[in-house]
C-alpha positions as CSV (number, residue, x, y, z in Angstrom):
1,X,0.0,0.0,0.0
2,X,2.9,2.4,0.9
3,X,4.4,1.8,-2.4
4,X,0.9,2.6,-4.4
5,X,0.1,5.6,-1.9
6,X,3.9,7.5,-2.9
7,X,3.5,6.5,-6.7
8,X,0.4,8.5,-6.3
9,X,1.8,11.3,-4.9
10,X,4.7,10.9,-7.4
11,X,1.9,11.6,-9.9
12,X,0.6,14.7,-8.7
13,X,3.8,16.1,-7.9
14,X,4.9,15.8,-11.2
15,X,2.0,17.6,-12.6
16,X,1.7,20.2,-9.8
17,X,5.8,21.4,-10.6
18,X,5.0,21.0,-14.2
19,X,2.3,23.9,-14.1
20,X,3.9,25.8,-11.8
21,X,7.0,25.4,-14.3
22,X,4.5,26.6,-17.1
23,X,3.4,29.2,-14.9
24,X,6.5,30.6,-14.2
25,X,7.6,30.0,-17.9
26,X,4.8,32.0,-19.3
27,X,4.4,34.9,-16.8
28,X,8.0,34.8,-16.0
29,X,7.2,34.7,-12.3
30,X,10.4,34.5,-10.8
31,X,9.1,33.9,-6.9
32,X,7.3,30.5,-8.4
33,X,10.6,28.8,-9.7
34,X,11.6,27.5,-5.9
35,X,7.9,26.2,-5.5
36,X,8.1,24.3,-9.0
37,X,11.7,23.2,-8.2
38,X,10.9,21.7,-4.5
39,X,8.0,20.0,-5.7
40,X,9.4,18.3,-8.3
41,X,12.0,17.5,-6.2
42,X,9.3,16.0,-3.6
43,X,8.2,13.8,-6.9
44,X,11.3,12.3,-7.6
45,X,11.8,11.4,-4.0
46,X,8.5,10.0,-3.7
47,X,9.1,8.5,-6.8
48,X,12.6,6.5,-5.5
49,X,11.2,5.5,-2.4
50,X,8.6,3.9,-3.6
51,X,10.8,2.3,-6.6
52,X,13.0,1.2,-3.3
53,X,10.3,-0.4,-1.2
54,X,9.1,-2.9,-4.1
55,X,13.3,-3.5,-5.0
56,X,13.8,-4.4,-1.4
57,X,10.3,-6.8,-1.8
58,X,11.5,-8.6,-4.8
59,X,15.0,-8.7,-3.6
60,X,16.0,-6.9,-6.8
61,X,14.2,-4.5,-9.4
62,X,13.2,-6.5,-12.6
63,X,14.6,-5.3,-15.7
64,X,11.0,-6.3,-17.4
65,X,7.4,-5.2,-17.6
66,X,6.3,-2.0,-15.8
67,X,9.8,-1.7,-14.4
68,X,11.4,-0.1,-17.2
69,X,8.7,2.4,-17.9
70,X,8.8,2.9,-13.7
71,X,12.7,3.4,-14.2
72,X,12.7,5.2,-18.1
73,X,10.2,8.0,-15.7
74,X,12.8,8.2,-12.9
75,X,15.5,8.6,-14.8
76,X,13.7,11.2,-17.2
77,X,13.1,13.3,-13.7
78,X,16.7,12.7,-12.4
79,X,18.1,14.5,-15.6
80,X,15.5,17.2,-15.6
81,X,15.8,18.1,-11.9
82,X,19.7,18.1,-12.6
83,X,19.5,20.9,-14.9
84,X,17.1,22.7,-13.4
85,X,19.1,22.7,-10.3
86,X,22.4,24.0,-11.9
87,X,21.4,26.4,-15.3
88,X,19.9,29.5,-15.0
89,X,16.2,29.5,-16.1
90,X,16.4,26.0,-17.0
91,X,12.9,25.0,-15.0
92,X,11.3,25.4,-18.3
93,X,12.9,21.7,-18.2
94,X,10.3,20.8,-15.5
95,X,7.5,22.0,-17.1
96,X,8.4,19.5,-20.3
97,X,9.4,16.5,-18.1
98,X,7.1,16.4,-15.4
99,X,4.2,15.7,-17.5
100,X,5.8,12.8,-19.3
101,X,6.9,11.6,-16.4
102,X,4.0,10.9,-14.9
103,X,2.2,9.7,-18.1
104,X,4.9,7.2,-17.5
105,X,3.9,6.4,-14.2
106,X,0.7,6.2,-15.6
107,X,1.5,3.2,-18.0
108,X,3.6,1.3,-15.9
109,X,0.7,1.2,-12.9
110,X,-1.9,0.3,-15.6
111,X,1.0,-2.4,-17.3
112,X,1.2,-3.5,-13.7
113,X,-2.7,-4.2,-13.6
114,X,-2.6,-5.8,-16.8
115,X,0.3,-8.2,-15.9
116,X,-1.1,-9.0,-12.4
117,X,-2.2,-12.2,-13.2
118,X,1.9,-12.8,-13.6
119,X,4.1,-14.0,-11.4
120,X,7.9,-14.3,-13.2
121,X,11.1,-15.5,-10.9
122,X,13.3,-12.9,-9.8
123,X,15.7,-13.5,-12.0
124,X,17.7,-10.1,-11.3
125,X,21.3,-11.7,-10.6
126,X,20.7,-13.2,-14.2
127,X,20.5,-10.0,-15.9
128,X,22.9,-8.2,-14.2
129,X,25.3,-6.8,-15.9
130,X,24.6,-7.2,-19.3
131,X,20.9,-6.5,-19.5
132,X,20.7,-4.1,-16.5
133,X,23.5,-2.0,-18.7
134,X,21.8,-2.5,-21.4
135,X,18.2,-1.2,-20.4
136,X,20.6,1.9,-18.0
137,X,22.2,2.9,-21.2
138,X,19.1,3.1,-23.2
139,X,16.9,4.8,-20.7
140,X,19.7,7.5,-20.1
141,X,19.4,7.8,-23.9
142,X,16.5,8.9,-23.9
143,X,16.1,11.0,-20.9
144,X,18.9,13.3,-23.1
145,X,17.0,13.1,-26.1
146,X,14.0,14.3,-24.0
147,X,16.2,17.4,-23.2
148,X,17.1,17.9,-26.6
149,X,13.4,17.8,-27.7
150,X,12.2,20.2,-25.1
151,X,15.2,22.7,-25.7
152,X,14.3,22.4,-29.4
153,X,10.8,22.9,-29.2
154,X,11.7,26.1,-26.9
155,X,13.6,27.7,-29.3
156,X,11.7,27.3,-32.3
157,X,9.2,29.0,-30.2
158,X,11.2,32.0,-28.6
159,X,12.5,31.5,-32.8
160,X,9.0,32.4,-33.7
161,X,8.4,35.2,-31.4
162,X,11.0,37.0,-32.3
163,X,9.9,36.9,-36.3
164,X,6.3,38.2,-34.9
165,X,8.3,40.9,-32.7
166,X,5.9,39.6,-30.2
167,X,6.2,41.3,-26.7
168,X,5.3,38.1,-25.2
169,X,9.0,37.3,-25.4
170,X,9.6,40.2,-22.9
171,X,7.7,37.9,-20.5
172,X,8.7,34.5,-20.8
173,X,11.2,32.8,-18.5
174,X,13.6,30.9,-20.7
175,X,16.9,30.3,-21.4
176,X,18.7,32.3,-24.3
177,X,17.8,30.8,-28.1
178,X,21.5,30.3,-28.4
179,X,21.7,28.4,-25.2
180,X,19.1,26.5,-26.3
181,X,20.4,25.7,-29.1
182,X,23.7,24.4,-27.7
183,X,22.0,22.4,-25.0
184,X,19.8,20.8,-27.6
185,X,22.8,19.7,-29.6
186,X,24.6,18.5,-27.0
187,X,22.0,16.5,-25.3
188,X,21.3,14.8,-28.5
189,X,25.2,13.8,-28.8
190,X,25.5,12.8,-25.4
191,X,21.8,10.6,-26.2
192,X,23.4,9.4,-29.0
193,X,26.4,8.0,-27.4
194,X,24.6,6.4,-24.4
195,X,22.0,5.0,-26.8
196,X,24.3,3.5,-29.2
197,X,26.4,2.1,-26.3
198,X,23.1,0.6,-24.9
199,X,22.4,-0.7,-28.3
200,X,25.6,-2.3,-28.9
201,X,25.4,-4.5,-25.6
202,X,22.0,-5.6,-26.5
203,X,23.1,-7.0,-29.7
204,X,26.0,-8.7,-28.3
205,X,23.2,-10.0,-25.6
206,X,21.1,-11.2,-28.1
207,X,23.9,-12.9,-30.1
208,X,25.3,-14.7,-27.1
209,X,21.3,-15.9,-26.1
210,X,21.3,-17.1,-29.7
211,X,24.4,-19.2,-29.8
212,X,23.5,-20.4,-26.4
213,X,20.1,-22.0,-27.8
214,X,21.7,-23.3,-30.8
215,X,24.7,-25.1,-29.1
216,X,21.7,-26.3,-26.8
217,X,19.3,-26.9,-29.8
218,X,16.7,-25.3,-27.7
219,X,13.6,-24.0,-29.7
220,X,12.6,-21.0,-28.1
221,X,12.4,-18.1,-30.5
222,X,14.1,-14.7,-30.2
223,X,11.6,-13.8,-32.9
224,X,10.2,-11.4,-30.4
225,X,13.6,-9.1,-30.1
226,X,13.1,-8.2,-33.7
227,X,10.8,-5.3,-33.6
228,X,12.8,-3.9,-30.4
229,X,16.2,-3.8,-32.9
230,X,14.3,-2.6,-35.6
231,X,12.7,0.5,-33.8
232,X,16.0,1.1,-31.7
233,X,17.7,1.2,-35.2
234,X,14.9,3.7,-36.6
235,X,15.8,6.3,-33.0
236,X,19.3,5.7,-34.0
237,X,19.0,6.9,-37.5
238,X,16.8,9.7,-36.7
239,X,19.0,10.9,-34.0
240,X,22.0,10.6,-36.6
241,X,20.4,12.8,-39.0
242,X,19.5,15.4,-36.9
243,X,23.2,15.6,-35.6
244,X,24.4,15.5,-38.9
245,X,22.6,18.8,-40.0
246,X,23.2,19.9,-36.4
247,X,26.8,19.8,-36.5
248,X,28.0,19.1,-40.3
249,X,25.9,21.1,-42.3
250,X,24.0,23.5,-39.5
251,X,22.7,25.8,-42.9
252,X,20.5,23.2,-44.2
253,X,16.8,22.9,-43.1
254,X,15.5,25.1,-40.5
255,X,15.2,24.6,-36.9
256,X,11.9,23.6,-37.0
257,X,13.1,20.0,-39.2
258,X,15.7,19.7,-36.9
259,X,13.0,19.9,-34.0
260,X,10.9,17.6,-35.7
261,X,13.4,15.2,-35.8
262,X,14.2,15.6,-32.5
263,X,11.0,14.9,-31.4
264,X,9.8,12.2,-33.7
265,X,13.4,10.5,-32.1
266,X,11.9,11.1,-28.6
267,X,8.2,9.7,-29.4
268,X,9.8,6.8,-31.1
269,X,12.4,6.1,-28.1
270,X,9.1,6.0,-25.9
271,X,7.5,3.7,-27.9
272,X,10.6,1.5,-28.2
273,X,10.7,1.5,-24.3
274,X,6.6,0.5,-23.6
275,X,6.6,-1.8,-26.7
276,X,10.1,-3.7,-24.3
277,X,7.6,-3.3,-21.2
278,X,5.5,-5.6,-23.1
């Protein structure tokens, strides 16, 4: 019950800093950025304790099922309360991540419904470390591709604005469009390199479980890997081309393409991580 009670409150945390985030954001209301900070802050530790109460009950957090959406959430807040905490009107970070985290939180308790019926071994000495890295490497990934998406989508904005000569830009709180600009770039690289590395250990997991059964002649299938590769192949390409025109040839296409890809590589790394849950 303790568990459910602080996933809960995880929840509405998450959505409570979020719109004060927005609120600030908009208004630029400097006395609300604490508030937004300290709640989200009460969110993430809500969020751990209760991740750490059902570890310490299973004798080890499962790498499968709602899990990894529990931990792709946590980990998505960690890096977001990170920079919020350090750069200078960087909650605008909060106000992107709090509401997909807890969408996340979300999934995984309504996964966690789904898959009560279940009851697997703990097999969480098995996976350690290849698959634990694996799934650590990838869910890292993403939280920096998140960052890059959100600083993207904030500076095609401000971007915007400034063609209109809106005054509304006089009253926004975020960071500068070249900050944003470098922050989106490099949170994509260092996405890249984390997500690659994760992808990388997979596929020379999946290669070892596959000359395992063979030497065995086992017939289980590892048919079921397949669209996993395929889509974490798709985030890597995506991600590559928007790095490409980021840093190779930063004069062709407009920020808004290279915010679109950013994004469709976020939406697609999501989908990669619930379709894994599965």
């Amino acid at each position: 019950m303790v568990p459910f009670v602080l996933t809960i409150a995880s929840i509405t945390l998450y959505v409570l800093s979020a719109t004060l985030g927005v609120y600030a954001m908009v208004r630029k209301v400097d006395r609300v950025v604490l508030p937004s900070k300290a709640v989200f802050l009460a969110a993430l530790v809500a969020q751990s304790v209760a991740i750490g109460i059902n570890s310490v009950s299973t004798s080890g957090t499962l790498m499968s099922g709602p899990n990894i959406i529990m931990l792709a959430a946590w980990v998505l807040a960690l890096v977001a309360f990170l920079l919020a905490a350090v750069g200078k009107r960087s909650h605008a970070f909060i106000a992107f991540a709090g509401p997909i985290a807890a969408v996340l939180i979300v999934a995984s308790q309504v996964l966690g419904v789904l898959e009560a019926g279940a009851s697997p071994s703990n097999e969480v000495y098995y996976e350690w470390p290849t698959l634990v890295l694996h799934v650590s490497l990838i869910l890292l990934g993403t939280a920096a591709f998140a960052v890059s998406a959100s600083a993207s989508v904030m500076r095609v904005y401000q971007s915007e604005l400034m063609k209109r000569r809106s005054d509304r830009l006089l009253r926004i709180g975020m960071p500068a469009v070249s900050t944003l600009s470098a922050v989106a770039r490099r949170a994509a690289m260092v996405g890249m390199t984390l997500f690659s590395a994760g992808i990388l250990i997979g596929l020379a997991r999946f290669l070892a479980l596959y000359a395992v059964m063979s030497a065995v002649d086992c017939e289980g299938s590892l048919l079921y890997l397949v669209p996993r590769m395929a889509l974490s192949l798709v985030v890597w390409a995506i991600y590559a081309v928007y790095l490409v025109l980021s840093y190779i040839f930063p004069y062709v296409g407009s920020s808004k393409l290279r915010a679109g890809f950013s994004i469709a590589g976020l939406v697609l790394a999501i989908v990669l991580i619930v379709v894994s849950a599965g």
